[in-house]
DONUNU-541571 format. One record per residue (C-alpha): residue number from 0; x, y, z; residue in one letter. Coordinates in steps of 0.02 Angstrom, whole numbers. Example, Ala and Ser with C-alpha at 12.3 -4.5 7.8 and 13.67 -1.06 7.14 Angstrom:
% DONUNU-541571
SITE  nr  x  y  z  rest
SITE  0  615  -225  390  A
SITE  1  684  -53  357  S
This chain:
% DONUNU-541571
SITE  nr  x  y  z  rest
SITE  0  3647  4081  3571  X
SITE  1  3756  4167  3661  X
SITE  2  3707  4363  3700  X
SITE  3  3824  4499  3632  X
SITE  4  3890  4629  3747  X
SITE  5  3865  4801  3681  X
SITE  6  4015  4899  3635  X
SITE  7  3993  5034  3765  X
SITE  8  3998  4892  3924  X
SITE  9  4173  4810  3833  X
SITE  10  4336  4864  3936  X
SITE  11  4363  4961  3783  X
SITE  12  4211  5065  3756  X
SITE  13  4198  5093  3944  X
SITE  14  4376  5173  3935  X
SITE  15  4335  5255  3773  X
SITE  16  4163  5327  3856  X
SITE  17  4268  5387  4008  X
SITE  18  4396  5475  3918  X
SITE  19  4265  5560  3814  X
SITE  20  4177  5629  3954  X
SITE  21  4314  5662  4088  X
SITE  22  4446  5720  3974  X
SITE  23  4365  5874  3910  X
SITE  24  4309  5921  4072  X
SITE  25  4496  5880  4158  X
SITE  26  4576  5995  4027  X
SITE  27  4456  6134  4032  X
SITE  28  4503  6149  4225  X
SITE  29  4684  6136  4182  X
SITE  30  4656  6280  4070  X
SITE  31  4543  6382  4164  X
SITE  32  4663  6445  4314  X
SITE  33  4802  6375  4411  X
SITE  34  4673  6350  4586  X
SITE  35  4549  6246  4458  X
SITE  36  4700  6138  4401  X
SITE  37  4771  6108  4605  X
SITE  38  4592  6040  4631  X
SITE  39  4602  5919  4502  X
SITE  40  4784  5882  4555  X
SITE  41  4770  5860  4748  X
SITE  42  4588  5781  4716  X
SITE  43  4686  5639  4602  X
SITE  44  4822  5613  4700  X
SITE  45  4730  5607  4874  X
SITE  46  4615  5474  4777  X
SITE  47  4765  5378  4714  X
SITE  48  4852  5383  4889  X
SITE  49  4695  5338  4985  X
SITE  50  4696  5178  4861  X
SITE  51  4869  5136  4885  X
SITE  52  4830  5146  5081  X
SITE  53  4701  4995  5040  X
SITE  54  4830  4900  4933  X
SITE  55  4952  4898  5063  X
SITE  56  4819  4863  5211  X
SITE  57  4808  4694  5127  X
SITE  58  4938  4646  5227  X
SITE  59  4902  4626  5440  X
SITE  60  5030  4737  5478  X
SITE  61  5109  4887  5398  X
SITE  62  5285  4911  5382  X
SITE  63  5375  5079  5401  X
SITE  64  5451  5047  5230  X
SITE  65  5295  5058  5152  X
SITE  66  5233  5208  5236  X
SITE  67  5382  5289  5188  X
SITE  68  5377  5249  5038  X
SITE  69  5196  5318  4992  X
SITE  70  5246  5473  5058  X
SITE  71  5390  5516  4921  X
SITE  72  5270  5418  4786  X
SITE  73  5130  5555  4812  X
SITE  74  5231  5703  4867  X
SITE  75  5366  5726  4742  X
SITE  76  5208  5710  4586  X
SITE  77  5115  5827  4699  X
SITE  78  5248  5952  4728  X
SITE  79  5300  5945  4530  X
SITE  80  5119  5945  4466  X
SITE  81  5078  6122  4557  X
SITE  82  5250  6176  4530  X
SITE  83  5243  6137  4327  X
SITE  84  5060  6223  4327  X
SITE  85  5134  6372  4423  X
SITE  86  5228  6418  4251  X
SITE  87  5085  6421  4149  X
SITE  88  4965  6287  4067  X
SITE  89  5095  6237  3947  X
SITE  90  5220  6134  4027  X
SITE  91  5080  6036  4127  X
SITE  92  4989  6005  3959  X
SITE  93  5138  5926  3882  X
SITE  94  5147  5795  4046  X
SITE  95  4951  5747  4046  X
SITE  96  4954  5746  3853  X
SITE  97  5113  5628  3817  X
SITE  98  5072  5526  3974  X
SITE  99  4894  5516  3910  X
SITE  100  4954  5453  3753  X
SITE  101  5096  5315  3808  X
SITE  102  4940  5239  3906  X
SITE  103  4812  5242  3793  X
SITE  104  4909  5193  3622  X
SITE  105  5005  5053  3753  X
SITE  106  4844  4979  3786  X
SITE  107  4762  4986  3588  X
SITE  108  4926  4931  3507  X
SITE  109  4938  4788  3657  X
SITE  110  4777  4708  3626  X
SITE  111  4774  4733  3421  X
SITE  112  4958  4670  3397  X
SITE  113  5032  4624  3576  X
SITE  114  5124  4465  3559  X
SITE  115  5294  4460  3638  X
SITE  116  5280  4470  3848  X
SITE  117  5371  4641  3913  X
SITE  118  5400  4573  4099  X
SITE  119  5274  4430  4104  X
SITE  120  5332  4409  4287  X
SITE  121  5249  4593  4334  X
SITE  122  5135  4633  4212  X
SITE  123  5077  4468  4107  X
SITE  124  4955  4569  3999  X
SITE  125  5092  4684  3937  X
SITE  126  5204  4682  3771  X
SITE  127  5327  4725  3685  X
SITE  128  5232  4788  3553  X
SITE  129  5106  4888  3686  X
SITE  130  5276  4967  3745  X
SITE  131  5315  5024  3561  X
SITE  132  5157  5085  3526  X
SITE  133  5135  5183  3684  X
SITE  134  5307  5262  3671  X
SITE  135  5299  5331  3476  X
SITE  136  5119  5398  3522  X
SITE  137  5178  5471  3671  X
SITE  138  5345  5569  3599  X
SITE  139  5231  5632  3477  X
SITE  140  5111  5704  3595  X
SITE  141  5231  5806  3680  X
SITE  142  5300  5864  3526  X
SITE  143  5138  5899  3457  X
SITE  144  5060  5983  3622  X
SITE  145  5230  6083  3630  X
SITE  146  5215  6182  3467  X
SITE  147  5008  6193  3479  X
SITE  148  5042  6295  3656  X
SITE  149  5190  6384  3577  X
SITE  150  5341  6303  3669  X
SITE  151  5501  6332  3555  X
SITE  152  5529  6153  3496  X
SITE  153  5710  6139  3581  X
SITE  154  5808  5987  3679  X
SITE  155  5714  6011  3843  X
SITE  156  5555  5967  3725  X
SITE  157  5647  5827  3641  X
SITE  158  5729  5765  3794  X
SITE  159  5551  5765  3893  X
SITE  160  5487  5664  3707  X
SITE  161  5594  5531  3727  X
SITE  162  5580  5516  3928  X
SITE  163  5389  5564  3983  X
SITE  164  5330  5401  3883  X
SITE  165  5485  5285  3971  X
SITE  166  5426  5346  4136  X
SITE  167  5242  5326  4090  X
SITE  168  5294  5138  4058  X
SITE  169  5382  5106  4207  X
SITE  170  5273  5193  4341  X
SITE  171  5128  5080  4258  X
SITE  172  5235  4943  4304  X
SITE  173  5302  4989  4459  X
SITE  174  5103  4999  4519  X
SITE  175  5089  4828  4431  X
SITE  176  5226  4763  4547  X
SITE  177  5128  4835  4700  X
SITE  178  4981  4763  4661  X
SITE  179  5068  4593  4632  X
SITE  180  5157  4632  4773  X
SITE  181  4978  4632  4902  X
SITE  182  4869  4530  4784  X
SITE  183  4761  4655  4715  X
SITE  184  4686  4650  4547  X
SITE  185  4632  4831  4543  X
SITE  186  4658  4984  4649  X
SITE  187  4504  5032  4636  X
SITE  188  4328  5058  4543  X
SITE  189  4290  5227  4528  X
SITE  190  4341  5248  4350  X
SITE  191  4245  5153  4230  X
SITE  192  4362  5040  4118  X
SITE  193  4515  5108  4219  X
SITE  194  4503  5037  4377  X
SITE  195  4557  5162  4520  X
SITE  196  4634  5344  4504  X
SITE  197  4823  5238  4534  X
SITE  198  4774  5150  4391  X
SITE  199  4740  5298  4289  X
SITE  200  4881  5417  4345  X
SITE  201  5005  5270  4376  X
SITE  202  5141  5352  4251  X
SITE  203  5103  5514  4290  X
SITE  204  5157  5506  4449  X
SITE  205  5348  5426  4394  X
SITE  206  5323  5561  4264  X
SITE  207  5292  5722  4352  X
SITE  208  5456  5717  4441  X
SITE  209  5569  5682  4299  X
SITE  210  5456  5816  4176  X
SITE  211  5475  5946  4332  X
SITE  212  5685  5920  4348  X
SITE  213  5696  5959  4181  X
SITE  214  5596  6092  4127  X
SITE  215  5690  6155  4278  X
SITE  216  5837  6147  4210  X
């Protein structure tokens, strides 16, 4: 007879058991001050940056172009991050909540109704219906996070509804792509469930950017 795995050492309940304890502890930081939130910030993104320095290391030599490119893929979700923070805890709440979201109803709605391939060359696992999931969650997480934190409920709100969970989507991809790119199955290990801290902040970091030219605007 074949043993069964309990829930809580699944993919799933590791990511659910993760998100339980991490989450609540990430958000009172974010709350707490704006120093408290650039520690959780620069402490992510180092992580994530440190991995993608393995993933590319796969390869014997390293090309300029990559290099390059790492440094606008960290800096300009750095630089927005802190920046969106600066303003208060709203704005930044909005990001982490409706990128949050995309990933996490992406992922449920994927394996409970995923059937038709997205880009089966980049990402096999993901679908069409993940995608659909992941983006209706997502808009309403910002929309919902905006009027809990008292945002007025106007187009820059709308506008980042519609494009936070978009960019969610395709920075998960585009870190799928690297990954194809150097044969590596995971960035990382540190999160439980997740992988590494790319995998986890993935579409935050094609997020941040387009969330902090906006709200700039």
């Amino acid at each position: 007879m074949t043993p069964v795995t309990p829930w809580f050492q699944t993919n799933l309940g590791m990511r659910v058991l993760t998100a339980v304890v991490g989450g609540p502890l990430v958000i009172g930081l974010i709350l707490y001050a704006w120093w408290t939130t650039a520690l959780v910030i620069v402490g992510a993104i180092g992580l994530a940056a440190f991995e993608y320095a393995y993933i590319v290391h796969q390869q014997p030599s390293i090309s300029w172009r990559n290099i390059l490119f790492g440094v606008g893929y960290f800096t300009a979700p750095l630089m927005a991050t802190l920046w969106l923070r600066s303003l208060g805890y709203e704005w930044f709440l909005v990001l982490i909540a409706g990128s949050w979201a995309t990933d996490a109803a992406a992922y449920v709605s994927g394996r409970l109704f995923g059937k038709t391939p997205f880009v089966p060359r980049i990402s096999p696992k993901k679908t069409w219906e993940g995608v659909m999931g992941g983006f209706s969650c997502g808009a309403s997480a910002v929309v919902a996070v905006a009027a809990i934190t008292g945002l007025p409920i106007r187009w820059d709100v709308i506008l980042l509804a519609g494009l936070i969970p978009i960019a969610t989507i395709l920075g998960d991809l585009l870190e799928s792509k690297i990954k194809r790119r150097f044969k590596v199955k995971d960035s990382g290990h540190i999160l439980p469930g997740h992988g590494g801290m790319l995998d986890r902040i993935d579409g935050i970091l094609l997020a941040a950017p387009l969330a902090a030219l906006i709200v700039a605007l």
